[in-house]
Backbone as a printed PyTorch tensor [residue, N CA C, xyz], in Angstrom:
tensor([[[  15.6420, -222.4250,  113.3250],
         [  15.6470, -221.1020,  113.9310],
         [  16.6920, -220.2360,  113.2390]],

        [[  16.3580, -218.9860,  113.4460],
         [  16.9900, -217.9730,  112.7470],
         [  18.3430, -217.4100,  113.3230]],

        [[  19.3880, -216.8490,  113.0740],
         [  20.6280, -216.2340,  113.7800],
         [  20.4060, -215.5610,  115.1230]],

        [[  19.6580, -214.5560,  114.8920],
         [  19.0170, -213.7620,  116.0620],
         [  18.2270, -214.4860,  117.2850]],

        [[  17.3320, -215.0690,  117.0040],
         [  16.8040, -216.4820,  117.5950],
         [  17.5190, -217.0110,  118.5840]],

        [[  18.6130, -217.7310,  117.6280],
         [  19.5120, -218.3090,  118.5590],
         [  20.2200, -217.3700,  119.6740]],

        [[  20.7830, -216.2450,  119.2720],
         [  21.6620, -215.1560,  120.0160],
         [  20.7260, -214.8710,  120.8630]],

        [[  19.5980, -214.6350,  120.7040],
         [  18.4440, -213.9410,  121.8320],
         [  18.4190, -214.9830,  122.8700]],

        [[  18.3200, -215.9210,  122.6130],
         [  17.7630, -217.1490,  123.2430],
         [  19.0810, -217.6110,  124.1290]],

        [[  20.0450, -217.5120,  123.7880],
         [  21.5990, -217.7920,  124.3680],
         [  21.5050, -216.7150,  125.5350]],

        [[  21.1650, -215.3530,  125.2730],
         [  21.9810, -214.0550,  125.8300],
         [  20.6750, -214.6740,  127.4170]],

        [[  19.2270, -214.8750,  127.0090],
         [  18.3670, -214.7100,  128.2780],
         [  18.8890, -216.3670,  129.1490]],

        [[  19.3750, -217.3910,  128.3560],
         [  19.4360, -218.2690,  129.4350],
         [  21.1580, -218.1820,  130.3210]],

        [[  21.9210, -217.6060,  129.2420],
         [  23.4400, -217.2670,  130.1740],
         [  22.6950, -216.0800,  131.4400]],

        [[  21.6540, -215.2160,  131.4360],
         [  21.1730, -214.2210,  132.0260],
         [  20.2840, -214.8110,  133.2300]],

        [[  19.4310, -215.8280,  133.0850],
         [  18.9540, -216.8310,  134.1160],
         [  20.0440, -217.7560,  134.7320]],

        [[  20.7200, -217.3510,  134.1980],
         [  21.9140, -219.0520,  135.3600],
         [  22.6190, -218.0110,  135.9960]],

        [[  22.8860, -216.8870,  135.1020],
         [  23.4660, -215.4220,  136.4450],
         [  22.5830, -215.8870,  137.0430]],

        [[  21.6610, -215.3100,  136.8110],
         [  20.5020, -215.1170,  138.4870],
         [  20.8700, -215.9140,  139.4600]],

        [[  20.4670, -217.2960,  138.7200],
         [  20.8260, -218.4400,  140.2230],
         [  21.9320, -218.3880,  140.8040]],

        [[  22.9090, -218.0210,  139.7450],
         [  24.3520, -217.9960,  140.8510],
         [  24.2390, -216.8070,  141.8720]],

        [[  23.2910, -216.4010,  141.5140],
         [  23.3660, -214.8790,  142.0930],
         [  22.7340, -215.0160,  143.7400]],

        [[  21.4900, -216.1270,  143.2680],
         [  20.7630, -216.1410,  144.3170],
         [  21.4140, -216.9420,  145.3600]],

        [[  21.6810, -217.9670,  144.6930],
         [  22.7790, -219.0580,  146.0670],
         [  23.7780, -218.6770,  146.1350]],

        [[  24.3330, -217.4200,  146.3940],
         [  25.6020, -216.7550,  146.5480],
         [  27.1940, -217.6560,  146.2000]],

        [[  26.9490, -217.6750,  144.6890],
         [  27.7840, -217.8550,  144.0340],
         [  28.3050, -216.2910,  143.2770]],

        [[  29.4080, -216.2860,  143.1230],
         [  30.1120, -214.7370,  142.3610],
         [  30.4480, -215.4040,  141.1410]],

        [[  29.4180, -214.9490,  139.8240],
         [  29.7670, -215.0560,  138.9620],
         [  30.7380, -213.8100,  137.9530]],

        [[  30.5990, -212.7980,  138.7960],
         [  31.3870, -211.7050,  138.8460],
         [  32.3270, -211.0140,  139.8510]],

        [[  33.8680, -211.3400,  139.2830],
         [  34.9850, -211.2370,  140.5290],
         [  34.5990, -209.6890,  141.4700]],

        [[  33.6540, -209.4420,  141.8700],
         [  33.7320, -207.8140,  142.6000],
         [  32.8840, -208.4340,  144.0990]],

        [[  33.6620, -207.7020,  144.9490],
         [  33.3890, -207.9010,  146.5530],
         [  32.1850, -206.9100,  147.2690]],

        [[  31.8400, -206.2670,  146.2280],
         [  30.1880, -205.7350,  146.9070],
         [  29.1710, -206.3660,  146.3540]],

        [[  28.5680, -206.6250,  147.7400],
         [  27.1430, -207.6400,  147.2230],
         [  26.4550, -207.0350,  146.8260]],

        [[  26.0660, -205.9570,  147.2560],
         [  24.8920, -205.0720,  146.2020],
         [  25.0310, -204.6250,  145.1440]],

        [[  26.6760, -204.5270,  144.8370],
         [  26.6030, -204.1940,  143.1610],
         [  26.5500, -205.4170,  142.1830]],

        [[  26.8120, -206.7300,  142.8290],
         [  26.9060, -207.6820,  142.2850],
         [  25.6450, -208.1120,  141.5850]],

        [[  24.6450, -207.7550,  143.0340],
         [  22.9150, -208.0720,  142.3720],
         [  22.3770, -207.0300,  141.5220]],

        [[  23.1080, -205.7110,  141.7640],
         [  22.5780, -204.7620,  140.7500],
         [  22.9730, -205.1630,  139.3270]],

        [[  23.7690, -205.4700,  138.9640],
         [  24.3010, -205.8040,  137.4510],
         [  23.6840, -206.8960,  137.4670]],

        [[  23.6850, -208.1590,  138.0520],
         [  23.1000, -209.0740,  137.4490],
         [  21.3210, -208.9430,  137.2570]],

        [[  20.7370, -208.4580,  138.2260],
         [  19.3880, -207.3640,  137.9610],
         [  19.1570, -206.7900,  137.0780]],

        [[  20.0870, -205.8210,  136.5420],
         [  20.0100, -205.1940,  135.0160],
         [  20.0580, -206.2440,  134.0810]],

        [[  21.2190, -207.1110,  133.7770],
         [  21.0470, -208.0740,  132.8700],
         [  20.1900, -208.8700,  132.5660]],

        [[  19.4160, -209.2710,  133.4030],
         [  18.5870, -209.8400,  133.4460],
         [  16.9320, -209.4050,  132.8990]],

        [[  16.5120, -208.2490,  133.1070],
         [  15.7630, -207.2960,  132.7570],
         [  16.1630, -207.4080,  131.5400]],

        [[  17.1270, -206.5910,  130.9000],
         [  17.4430, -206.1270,  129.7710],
         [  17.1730, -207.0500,  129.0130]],

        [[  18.1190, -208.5590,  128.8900],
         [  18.1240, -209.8650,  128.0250],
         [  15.9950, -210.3750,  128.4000]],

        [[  15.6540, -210.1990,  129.2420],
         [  14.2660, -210.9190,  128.8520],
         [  13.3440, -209.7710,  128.5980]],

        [[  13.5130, -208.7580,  128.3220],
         [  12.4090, -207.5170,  127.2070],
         [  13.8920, -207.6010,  126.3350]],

        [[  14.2690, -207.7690,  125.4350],
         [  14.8620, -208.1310,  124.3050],
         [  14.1640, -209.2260,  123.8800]],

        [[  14.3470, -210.2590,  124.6480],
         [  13.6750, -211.8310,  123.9870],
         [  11.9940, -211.5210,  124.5130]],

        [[  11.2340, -210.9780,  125.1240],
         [  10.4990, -210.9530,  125.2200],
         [   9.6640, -210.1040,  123.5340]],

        [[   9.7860, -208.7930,  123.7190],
         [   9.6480, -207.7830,  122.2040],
         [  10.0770, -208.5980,  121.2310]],

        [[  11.4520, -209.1100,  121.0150],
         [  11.4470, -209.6480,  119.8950],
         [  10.7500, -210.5390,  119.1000]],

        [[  10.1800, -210.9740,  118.1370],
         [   9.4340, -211.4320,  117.7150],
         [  10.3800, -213.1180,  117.3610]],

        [[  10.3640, -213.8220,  118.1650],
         [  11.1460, -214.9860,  117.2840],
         [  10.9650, -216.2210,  116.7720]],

        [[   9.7010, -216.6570,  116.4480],
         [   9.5930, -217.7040,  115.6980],
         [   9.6540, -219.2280,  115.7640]],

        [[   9.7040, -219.4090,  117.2400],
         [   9.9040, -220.5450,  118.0170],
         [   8.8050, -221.5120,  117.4250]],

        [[   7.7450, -221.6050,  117.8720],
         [   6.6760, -222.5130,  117.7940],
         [   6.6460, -223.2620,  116.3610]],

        [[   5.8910, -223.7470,  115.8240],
         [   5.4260, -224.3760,  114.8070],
         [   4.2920, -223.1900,  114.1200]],

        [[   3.4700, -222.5940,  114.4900],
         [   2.9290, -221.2980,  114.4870],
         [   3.6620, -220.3170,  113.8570]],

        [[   4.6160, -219.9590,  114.6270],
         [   5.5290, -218.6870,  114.5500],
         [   6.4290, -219.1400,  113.1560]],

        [[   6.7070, -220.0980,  113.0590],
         [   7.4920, -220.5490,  111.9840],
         [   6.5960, -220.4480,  110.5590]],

        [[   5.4810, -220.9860,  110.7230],
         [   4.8310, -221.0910,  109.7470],
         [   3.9240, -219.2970,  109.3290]],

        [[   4.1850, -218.5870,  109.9240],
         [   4.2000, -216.9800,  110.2370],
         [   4.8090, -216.6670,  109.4160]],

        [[   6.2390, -217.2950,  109.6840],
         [   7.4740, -216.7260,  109.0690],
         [   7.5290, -216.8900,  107.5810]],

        [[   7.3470, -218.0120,  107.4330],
         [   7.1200, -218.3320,  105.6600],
         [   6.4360, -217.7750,  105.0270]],

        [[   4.8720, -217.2610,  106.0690],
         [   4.0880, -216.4810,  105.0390],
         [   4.6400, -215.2570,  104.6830]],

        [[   5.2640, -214.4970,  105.7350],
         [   5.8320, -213.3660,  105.5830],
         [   6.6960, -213.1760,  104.5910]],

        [[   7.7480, -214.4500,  104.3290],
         [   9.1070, -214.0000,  103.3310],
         [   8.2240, -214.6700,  102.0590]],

        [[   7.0250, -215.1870,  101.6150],
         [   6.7490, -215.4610,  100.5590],
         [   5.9280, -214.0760,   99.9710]],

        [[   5.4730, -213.1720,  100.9110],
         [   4.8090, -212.0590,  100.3490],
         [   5.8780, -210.9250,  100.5830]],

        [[   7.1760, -211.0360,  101.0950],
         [   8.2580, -210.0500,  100.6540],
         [   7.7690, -208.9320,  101.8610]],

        [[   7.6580, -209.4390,  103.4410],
         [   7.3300, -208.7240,  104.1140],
         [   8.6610, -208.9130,  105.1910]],

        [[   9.2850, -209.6430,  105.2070],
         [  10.6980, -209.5860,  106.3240],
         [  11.9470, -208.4210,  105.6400]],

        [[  12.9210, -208.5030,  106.4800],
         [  13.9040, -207.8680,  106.2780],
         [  15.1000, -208.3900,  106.2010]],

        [[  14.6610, -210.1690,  105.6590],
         [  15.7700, -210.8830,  105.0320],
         [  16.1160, -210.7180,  103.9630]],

        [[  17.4850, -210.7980,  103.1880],
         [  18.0740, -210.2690,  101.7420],
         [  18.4780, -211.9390,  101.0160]],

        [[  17.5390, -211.5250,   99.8680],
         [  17.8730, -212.8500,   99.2640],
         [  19.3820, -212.8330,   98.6240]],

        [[  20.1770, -213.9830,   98.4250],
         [  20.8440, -214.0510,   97.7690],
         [  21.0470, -215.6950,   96.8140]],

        [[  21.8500, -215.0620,   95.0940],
         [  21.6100, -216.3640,   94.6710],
         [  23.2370, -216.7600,   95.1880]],

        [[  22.9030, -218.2970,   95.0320],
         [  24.0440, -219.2620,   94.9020],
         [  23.7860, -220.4760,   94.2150]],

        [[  24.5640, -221.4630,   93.2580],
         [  24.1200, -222.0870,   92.4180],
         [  23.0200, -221.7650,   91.7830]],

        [[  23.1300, -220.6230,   91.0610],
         [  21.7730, -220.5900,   89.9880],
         [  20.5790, -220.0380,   90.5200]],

        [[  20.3250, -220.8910,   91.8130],
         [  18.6950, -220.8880,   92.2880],
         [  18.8910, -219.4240,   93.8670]],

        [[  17.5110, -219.1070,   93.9410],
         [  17.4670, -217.8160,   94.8230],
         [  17.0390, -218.2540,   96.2770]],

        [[  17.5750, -218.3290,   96.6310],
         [  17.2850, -218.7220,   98.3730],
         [  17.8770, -217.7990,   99.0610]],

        [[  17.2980, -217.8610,  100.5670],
         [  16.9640, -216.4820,  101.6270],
         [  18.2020, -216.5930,  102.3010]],

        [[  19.0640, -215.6980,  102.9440],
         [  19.6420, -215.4360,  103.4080],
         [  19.7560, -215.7230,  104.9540]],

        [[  19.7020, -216.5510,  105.4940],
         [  19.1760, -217.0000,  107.5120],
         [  19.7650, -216.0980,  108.2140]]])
């Protein structure tokens, strides 16, 4: 998996374990109003899964094999760089 991948994928499951703390009234955020507590964690939550949702990321065996076709016909917006001699992609 790719940099972004990973970060996307980090940001929606730290964003689902809010929730639960949220729901079994755990304060994962030190503030003493309950309704603002669920409002922020509500937003976050939204926000981080249409991020990972839109984003396109490459998970599957499918999506991966997507991916190769793409950087072999020079269609991503990865920057090659050389090192030792030979030209390999930038992750």
């Amino acid at each position: 998996m790719d940099k972004g991948t990973v970060i996307r994928t980090s940001i929606l499951l730290l964003a689902l374990i809010n929730q639960v703390l949220v729901i079994f009234g755990k304060s994962p955020l030190p503030i003493d109003s309950e309704l603002l507590e669920q409002l922020i964690s509500t937003i976050f939550i939204i926000i981080s899964a249409l991020i990972t949702w839109f984003k396109n990321n490459y998970i599957t065996k499918r999506g991966i094999a997507q991916r190769e076709i793409l950087r072999e016909k020079g269609l991503t917006n990865v920057k090659e760089r050389k090192s030792d001699g030979k030209t390999d992609l930038n992750h």
